[in-house]
Every structure is written in C-alpha cells, then in structure tokens.
C-alpha positions as CSV (number, residue, x, y, z in Angstrom):
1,X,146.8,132.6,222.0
2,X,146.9,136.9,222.2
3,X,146.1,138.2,219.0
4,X,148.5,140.8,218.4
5,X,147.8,144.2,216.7
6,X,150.1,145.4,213.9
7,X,149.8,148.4,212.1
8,X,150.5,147.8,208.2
9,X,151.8,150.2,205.8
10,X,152.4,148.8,202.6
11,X,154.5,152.0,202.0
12,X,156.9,151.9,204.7
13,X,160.4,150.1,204.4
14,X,160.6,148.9,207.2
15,X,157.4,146.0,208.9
16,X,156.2,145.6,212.2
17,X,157.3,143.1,215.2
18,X,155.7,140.3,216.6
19,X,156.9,137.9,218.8
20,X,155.8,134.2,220.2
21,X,156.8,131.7,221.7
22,X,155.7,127.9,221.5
23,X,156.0,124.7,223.1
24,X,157.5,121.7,221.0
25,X,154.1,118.8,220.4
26,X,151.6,121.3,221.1
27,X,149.5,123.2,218.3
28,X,150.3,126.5,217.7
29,X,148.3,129.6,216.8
30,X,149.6,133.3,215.8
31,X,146.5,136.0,215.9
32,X,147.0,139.3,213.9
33,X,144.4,142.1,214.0
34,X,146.0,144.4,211.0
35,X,145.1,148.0,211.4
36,X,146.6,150.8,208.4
37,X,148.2,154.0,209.8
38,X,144.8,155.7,210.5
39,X,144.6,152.7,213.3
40,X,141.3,150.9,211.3
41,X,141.2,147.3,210.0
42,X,143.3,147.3,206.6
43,X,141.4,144.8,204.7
44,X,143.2,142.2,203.0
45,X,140.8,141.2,200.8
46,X,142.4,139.7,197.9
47,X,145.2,139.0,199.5
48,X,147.1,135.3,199.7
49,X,149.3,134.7,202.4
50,X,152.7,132.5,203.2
51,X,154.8,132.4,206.2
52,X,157.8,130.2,207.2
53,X,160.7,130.1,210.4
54,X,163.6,129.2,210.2
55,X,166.6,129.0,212.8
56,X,168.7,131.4,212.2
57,X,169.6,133.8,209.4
58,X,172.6,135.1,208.1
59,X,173.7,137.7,205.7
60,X,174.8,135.9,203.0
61,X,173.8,132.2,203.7
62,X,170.9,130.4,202.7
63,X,168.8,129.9,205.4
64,X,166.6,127.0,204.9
65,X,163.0,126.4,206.6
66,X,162.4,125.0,209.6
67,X,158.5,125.1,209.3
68,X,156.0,126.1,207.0
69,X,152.6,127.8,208.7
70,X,149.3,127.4,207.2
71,X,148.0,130.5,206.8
72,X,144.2,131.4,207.0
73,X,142.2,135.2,206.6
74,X,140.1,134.6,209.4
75,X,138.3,137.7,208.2
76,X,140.0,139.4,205.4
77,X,137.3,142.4,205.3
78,X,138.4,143.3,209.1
79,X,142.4,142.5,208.9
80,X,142.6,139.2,210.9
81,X,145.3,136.7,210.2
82,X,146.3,133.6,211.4
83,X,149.2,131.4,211.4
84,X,149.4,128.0,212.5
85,X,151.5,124.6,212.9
86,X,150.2,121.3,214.4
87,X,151.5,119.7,217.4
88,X,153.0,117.0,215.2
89,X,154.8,120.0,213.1
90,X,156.0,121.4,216.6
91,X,157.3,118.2,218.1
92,X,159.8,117.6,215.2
93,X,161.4,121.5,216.1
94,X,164.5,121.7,218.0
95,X,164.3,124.0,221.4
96,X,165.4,127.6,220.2
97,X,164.9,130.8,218.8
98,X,163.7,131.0,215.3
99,X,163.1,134.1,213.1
100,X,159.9,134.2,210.8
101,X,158.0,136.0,208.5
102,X,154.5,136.2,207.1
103,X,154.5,137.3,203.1
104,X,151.4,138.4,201.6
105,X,151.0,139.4,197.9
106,X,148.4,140.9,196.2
107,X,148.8,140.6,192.1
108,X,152.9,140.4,191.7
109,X,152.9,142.6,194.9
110,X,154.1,141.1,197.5
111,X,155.0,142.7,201.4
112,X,156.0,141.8,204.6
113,X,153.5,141.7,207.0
114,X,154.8,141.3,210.2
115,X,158.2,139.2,211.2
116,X,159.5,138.3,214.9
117,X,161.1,135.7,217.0
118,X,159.5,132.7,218.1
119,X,161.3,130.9,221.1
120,X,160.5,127.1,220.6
121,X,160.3,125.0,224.2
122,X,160.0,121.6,224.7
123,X,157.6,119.7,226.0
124,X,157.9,119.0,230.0
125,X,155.5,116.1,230.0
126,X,153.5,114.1,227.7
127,X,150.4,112.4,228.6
128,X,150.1,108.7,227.2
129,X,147.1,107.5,229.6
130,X,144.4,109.5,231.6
C-alpha cells in the first residue's frame, strides 16, 4: 500500500484527508509519513495512537464502529504511522463507503491526525486449492 504524506498541525482546526480503499478478506494496510508545517518528519514520540470506521455518520446519531485498526509507530522519531485490519476483520465488512479516523493523544491531549473515506469492495474470487 502508498504511504500517504500528511502535514500535521496540532494547531489547526481543521485535519488533513486521506483516503483508501480496501478489498473485503484481504489484509489491509494504511501508510502515513507525518510532516509539521515546515514540511519535516513531526515526531510522534510519545504519542499513542487509536483509529476506528464506521459506516456512516450523522450529526446527531450515534455512529457505532464498524472496525477497530491496530495501530503501530513504525518509526515515531521520523512521523510514520500505520493502520491495519486482517483479512478476517475485512471479510466480515459490508461493501461501502466508511468514514474513519486516526486519534492520537499525547498526555490528556488528544488530536486528529488524519480522517478520510475508505471504500470497502468485495472479494471477486477466493482461492480454496492451488
């Protein structure tokens, strides 16, 4: 999978845009490289991170998860994030699109990273003997 670059700004109101799409029973894997505003690696050291999706949300309603990722600093010094499901997480998702976020908190801080769409899409064919 890309890795996409977001720029970070724990100041700004407003975080960036990523989006993916996946395919229902395979494993999934979202690469960030996180850069601050002077465009270098914002390190994210000390950091702890959570991400969900969900399919759809609504001002107003309670929008419960779909999915929880695992997420992993692949190098926390150099801003790199990853988020990730298994193929047996994918397969129980229903085709669609599906909002998500990734949280991350430092202290009782805690900011948006980066949020998106993820279009799910179901497997075409399965493989049960080679």
């Amino acid at each position: 999978m890309a890795t996409k670059k977001i720029t970070f700004d724990p100041d700004a109101s407003a975080s960036p845009e990523a989006n993916f799409s996946m395919l229902g029973g395979a494993n999934f894997e979202g690469n960030f490289e996180v850069v601050g505003t002077s465009n270098t690696a914002f390190s994210l050291e000390g950091y702890s991170g959570s991400s969900q999706m969900t399919k759809s949300v609504s001002i107003g309603s309670t929008a419960f998860p779909a999915a929880t990722f695992a997420v992993g600093f692949t190098s926390a010094l150099d801003g790199k994030v990853r988020i990730s499901l298994g193929g047996t997480q994918t397969k129980l998702l229903n085709e669609g699109r599906y909002v998500y976020d990734v949280i991350v908190s430092s202290g009782n801080t805690f900011y948006t990273l980066v949020n998106g769409n993820i279009l799910v899409r179901p497997g075409v064919s399965s493989i049960t003997a080679l």
